[in-house]
VEXGUMI-498177 format. One record per residue (C-alpha): residue number from 1; chain; z, y, x. Coordinates in pm, whole numbers, padded with zeros to 5 digits. Each point is the difference from the previous one (the first is absolute). Layout:
BEGIN
+-----+------+--------+--------+--------+
| pos | unit |     zz |     yy |     xx |
+-----+------+--------+--------+--------+
| NUM |    A |      Z |      Y |      X |
...
+-----+------+--------+--------+--------+
//
This chain:
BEGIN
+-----+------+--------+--------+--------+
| pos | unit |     zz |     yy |     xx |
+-----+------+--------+--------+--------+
|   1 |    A |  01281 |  01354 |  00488 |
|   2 |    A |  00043 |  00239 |  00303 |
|   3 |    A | -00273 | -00023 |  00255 |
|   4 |    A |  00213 | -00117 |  00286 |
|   5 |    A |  00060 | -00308 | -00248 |
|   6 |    A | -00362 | -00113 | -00014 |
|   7 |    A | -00065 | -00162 |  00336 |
|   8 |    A |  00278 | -00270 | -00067 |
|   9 |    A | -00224 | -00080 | -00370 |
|  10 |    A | -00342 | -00034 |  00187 |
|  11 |    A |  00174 | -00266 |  00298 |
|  12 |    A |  00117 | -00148 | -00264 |
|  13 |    A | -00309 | -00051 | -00208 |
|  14 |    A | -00170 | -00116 |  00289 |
|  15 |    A |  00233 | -00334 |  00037 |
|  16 |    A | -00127 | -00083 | -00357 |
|  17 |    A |  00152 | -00103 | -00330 |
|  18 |    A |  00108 | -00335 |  00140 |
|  19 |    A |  00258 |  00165 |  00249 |
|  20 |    A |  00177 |  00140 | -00306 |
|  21 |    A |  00013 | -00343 | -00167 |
|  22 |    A | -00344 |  00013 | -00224 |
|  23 |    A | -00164 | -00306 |  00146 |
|  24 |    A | -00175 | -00110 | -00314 |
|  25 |    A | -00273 |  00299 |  00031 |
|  26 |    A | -00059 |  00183 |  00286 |
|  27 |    A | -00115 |  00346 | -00218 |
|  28 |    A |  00224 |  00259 |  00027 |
|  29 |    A |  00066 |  00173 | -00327 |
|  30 |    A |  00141 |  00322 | -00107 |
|  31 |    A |  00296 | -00163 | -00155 |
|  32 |    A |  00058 | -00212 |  00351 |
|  33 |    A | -00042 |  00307 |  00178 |
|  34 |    A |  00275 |  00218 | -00197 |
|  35 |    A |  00252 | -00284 |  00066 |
|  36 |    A | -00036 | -00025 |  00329 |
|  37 |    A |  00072 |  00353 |  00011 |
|  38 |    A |  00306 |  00006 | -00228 |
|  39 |    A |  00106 | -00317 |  00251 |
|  40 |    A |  00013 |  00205 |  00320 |
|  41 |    A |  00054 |  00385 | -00156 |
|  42 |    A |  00180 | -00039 | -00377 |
|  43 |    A | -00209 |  00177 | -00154 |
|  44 |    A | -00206 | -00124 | -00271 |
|  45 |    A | -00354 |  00130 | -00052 |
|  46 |    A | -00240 | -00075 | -00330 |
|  47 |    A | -00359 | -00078 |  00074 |
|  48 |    A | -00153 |  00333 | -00066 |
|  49 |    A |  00242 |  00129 |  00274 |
|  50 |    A | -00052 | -00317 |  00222 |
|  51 |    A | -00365 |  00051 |  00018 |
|  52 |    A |  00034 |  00356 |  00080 |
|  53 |    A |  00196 | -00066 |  00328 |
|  54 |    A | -00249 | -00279 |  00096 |
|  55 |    A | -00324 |  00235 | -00065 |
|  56 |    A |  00215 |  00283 |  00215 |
|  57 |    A |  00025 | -00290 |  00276 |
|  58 |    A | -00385 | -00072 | -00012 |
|  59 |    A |  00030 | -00340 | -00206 |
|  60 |    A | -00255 | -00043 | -00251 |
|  61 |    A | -00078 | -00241 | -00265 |
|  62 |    A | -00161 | -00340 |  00189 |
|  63 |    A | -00186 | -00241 | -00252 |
|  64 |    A | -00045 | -00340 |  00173 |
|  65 |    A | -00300 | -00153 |  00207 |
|  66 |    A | -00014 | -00295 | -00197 |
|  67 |    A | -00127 | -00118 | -00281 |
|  68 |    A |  00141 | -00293 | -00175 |
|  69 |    A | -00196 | -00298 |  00044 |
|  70 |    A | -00116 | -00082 | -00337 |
|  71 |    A | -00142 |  00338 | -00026 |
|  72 |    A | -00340 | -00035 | -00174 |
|  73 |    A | -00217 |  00288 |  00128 |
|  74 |    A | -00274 | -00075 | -00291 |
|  75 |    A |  00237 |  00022 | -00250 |
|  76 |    A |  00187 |  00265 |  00124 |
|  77 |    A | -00350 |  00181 |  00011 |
|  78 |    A | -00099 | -00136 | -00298 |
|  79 |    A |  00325 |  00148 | -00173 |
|  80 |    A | -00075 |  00319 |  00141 |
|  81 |    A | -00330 |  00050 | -00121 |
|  82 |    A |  00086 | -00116 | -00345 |
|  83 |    A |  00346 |  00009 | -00142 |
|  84 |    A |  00134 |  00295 |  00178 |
|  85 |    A | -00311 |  00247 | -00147 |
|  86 |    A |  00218 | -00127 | -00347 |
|  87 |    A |  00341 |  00084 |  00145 |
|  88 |    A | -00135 |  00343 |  00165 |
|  89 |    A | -00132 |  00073 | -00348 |
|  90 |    A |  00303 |  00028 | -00183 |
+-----+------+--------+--------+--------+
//
């Protein structure tokens, strides 16, 4: 994607997935992201290549805030301390 293309991307990242019809999650995806650019440019992009344009525009991977509400921080602890020692083993 030529530089001079990138600024329309980022204002259009910023209006969010539901602008672009994704109103069940409001995440945007690499997959999401590539079709909203073949929408406006027809050009299709795979993932590897989509995610090199958005690190070029200073997008990173976000992880969410939350945590799901029947998160169990013992048990997640517990599990840690325990069963992934096992799974680190092999």
């Amino acid at each position: 994607m030529k530089p001079e293309w990138r600024a329309w991307p980022a204002a259009e990242l910023e209006k969010g997935p539901a602008a672009h019809g994704w109103t069940e999650d409001q995440r945007w995806t690499l997959a999401r992201v590539a079709t909203v650019i073949a929408r406006r440019f027809h050009v299709r992009f795979s993932s590897a290549q989509t995610w090199r344009i958005l690190h070029q525009m200073g997008f990173s991977v976000q992880a969410p805030v939350r945590r799901a509400a029947e998160r169990d921080e013992k048990a997640v602890a517990t599990w840690i301390k325990e069963m992934w020692l096992q799974v680190e083993r092999r």
